[in-house]
N, C-alpha and C positions, 0 to 999 in steps of 0.2 A: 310721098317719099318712099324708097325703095331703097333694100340692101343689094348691093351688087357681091360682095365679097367680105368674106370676114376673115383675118390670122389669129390667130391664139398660140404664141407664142413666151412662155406657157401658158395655161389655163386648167385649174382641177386637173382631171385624169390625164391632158393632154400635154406633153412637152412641145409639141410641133402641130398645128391644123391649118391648113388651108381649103378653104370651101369656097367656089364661085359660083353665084346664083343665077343661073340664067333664063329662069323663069319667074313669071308672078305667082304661079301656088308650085310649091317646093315639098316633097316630101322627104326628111330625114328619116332612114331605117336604118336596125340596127336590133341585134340581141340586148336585151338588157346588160346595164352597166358599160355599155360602151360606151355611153359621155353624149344621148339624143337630151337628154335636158340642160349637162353642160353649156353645150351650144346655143340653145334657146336662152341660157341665162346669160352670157356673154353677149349675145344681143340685144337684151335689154340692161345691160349694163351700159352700155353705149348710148341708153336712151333718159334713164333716172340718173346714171349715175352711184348706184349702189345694188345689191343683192336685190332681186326680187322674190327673193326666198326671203328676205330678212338676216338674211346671215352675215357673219360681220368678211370684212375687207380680206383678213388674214386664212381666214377659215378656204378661200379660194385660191391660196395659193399651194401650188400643187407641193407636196412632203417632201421633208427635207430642202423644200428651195429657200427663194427669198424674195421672188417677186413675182406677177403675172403681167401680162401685158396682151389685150385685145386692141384689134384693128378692123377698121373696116372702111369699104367705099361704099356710100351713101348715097343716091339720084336723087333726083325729082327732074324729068325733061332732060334737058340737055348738060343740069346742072350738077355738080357729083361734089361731095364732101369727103377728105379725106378724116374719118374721126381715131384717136386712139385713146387707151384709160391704162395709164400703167400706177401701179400698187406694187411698192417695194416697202417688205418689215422696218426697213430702217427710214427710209426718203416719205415713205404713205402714199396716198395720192394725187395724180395730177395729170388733167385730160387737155387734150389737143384739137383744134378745130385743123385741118389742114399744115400743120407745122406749126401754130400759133402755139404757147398755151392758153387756157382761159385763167381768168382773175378766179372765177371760183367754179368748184365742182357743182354748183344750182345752175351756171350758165350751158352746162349741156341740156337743160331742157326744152328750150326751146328750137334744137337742131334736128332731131331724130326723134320720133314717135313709134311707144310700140303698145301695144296692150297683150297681157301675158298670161293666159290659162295653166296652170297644172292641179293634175289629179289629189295632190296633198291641200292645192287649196281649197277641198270640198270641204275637208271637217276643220282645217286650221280655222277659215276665212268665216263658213257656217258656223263656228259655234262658239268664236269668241269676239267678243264687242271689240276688244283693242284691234285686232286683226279685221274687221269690217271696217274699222275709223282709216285706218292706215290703207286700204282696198280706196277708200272714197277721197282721201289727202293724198295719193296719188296721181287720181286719175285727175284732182282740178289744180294742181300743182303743175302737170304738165300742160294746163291751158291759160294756169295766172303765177306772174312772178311778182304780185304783191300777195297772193292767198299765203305760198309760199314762208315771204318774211313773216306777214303776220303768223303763222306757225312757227316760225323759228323764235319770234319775239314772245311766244305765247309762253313756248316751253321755258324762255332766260325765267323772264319775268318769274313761275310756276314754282319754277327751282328756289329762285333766291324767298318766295312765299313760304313755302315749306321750311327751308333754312329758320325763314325768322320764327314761324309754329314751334319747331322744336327748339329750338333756341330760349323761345318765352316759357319752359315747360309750365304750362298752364296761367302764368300770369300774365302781365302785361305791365312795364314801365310805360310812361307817359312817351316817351319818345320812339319806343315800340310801337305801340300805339299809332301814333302819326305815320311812322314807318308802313306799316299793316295797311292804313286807309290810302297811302298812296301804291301800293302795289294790287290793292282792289280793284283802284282806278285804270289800272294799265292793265291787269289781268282782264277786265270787263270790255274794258277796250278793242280788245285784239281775241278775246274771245267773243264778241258782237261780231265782228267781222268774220270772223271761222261760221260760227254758226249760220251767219245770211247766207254765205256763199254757197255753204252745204245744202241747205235747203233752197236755193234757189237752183243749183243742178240738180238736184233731185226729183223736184218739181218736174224738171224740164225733161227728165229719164223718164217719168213714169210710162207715158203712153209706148216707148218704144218697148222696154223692159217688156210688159202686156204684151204685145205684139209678138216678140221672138217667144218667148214663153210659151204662149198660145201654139204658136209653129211647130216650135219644138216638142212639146205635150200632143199634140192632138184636139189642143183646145179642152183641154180633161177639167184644170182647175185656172181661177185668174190670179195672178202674181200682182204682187204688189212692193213698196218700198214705203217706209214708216221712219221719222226720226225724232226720238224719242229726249227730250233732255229734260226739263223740269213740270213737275205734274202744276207747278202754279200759271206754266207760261204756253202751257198746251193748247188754249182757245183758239189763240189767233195764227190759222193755214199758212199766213203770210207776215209775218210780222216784220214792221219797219226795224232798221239796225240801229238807231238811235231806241227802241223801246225794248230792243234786247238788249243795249249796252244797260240797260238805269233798270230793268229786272236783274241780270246779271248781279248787277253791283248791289244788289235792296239782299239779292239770297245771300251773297258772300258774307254780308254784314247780318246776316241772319243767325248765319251758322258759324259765325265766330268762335263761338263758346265752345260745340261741340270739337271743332279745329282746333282750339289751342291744345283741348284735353289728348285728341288723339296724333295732333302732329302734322298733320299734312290736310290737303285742300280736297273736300267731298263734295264739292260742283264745279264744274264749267264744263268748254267743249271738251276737254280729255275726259269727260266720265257718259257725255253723250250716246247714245245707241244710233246707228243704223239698221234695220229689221227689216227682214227680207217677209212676206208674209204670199200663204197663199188662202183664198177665199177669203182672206180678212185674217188669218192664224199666223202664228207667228212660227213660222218655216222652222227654225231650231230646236222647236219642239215636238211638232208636230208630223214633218214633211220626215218620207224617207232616203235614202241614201241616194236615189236616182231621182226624187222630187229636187232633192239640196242641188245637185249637180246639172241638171238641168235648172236650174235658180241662177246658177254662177256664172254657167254659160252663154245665159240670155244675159245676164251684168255686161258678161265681155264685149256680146258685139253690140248693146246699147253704148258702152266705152267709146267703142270705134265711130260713133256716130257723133258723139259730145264732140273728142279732139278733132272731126273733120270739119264739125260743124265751127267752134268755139277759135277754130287755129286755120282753119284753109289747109291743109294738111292731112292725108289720109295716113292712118298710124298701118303700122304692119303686125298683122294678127300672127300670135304667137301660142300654138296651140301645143300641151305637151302631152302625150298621149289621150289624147280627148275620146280615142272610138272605147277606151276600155270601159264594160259596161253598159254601154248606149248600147238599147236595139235596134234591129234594123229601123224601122221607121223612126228615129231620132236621129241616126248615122246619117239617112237617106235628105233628111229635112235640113241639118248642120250641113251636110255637102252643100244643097243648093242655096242657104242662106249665107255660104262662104265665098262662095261664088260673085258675089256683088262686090266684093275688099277688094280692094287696090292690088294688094300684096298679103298672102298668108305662108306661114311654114309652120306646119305640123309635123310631129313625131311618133312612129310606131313601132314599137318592135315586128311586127311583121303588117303584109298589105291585107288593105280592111276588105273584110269580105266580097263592096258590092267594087260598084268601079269610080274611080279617082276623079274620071272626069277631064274633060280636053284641058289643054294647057299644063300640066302639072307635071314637074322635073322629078326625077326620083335620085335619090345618094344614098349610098347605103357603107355605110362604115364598116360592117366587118366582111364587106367585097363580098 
């Protein structure tokens, strides 16, 4: 899959954009603040479906308005999607396949794929656990629309759990009580599920993650990925999903007491780690600022190998100022490992020192 064209009509900084892609590697230039990451977020809004900043809906609509609205022509062959995602303060959201709408905003994930590098997510994504979970419920969200529910069913469930903690301030009626052991049972449930599926892509990342890593280092240190959730249930590399549901649900009932006293739920998959490791160390600690960033990098295009592999589908790499930083020989190594993507578009404020390389369109926004 391939973007042919994008409008931003508005969008953040822009009242008015039109941009036609008429290459597979794309580069957007541009001075600072002129809207090269705008654009790269707009494009994968069309692909999740919200911010890949995290930021909420409203926050991207440009000052003083009232609504944004992205557009774009989508291929693959012969075949071309027309997609839009319009967000108005009052109306909210609501995306389009072709003139359709869809029933819901989870159904653009299966039309457009993108995977999305920026420089803020070296210490965001590096160094906090919620921001790593959210990096890896991403990327299998855009390959399963049941991971998906089960996350969304995970958080109902979580919520109304919490509700009834604080609600019991520390004790429990009999009918609480019953309350409590059937939201156990659903919590364990649909976090079994979260959990296999985490670790069951993970698994299946490892060797690539190595591999770019290696590339891109010089083969210095070996990289690794670790996922971390209860120190009882840690033995088994592989554990069936039926024997995470009935651990799951044995800790919950464990730590009951400690839960009622403080309020809310301290296990399941939202308290899980993902851990980026190198030589066996745990990267957030240890790695420095071009070790983490070269970590993230090898994440992305192992990414791109999941959704093509997972989906029949080559996602389009989205890179936002990626050379800042890099030496040459990681610039040099990132060129040629980019080189193999279907589709990339990257951002610079100015051209990278060595050369770009055949194929590659250049746009430069402030002319």
């Amino acid at each position: 899959m391939r973007i042919r064209e994008i409008t931003l009509q508005p969008f953040r900084n822009f009242s008015e954009l039109r941009l036609q892609f008429d290459a597979d590697r794309i580069l957007i230039g541009g001075a600072n603040g002129r809207g090269k990451s705008n654009i790269l977020e707009a494009i994968s809004y069309l692909s999740i479906g919200k911010s890949v900043r995290g930021a909420q809906d409203v926050q991207a609509v440009p000052h003083n308005g009232q609504y944004f609205d992205i557009r774009a022509v989508c291929g693959d062959g012969p075949h071309h999607h027309q997609l839009r995602l319009y967000f108005g303060n009052q109306e909210g959201k609501r995306i389009f396949c072709d003139g359709t709408p869809l029933p819901r905003i989870a159904d653009i994930l299966g039309i457009f794929k993108t995977v999305h590098f920026s420089p803020e997510d070296v210490a965001l994504v590096m160094r906090f656990p919620a921001q790593r979970r959210r990096l890896l419920d991403i990327l299998i969200s855009q390959t399963s629309a049941p991971y998906l529910h089960d996350l969304q069913q995970y958080q109902r469930v979580l919520a109304q759990r919490n509700q009834l903690l604080k609600m019991s301030r520390g004790t429990l009626r009999e009918s609480e009580a019953q309350a409590l052991d059937a939201w156990d049972r659903q919590l364990a449930r649909f976090g079994a599920r979260i959990r296999f599926r985490r670790l069951e892509v993970l698994a299946g990342m490892q060797a690539a993650m190595n591999r770019y890593y290696a590339l891109l280092s010089g083969h210095r240190e070996k990289a690794g990925l670790c996922y971390e959730y209860s120190a009882s249930m840690n033995n088994d590399p592989a554990p069936a999903e039926e024997q995470l549901c009935a651990d799951l649900e044995q800790e919950l009932r464990g730590r009951r007491g400690s839960e009622l006293h403080l309020g809310h739920t301290r296990c399941g998959s939202h308290r899980d780690q993902l851990v980026f490791t190198l030589d066996g160390h745990p990267a957030d600690a240890f790695a420095s600022e071009g070790q983490m960033k070269t970590l993230l990098i090898s994440w992305k295009l192992t990414e791109t190998q999941v959704l093509a592999g997972e989906t029949g589908q080559n996602p389009v790499l989205l890179l936002d100022d990626v050379f800042s930083e890099l030496d040459s020989q990681r610039s040099a190594a990132l060129m040629e490992l980019i080189g193999t993507c279907e589709q990339v578009v990257l951002t610079s404020p100015k051209r990278p020192d060595g050369p770009l390389g055949a194929g590659f369109s250049e746009i430069w926004l402030d002319g």
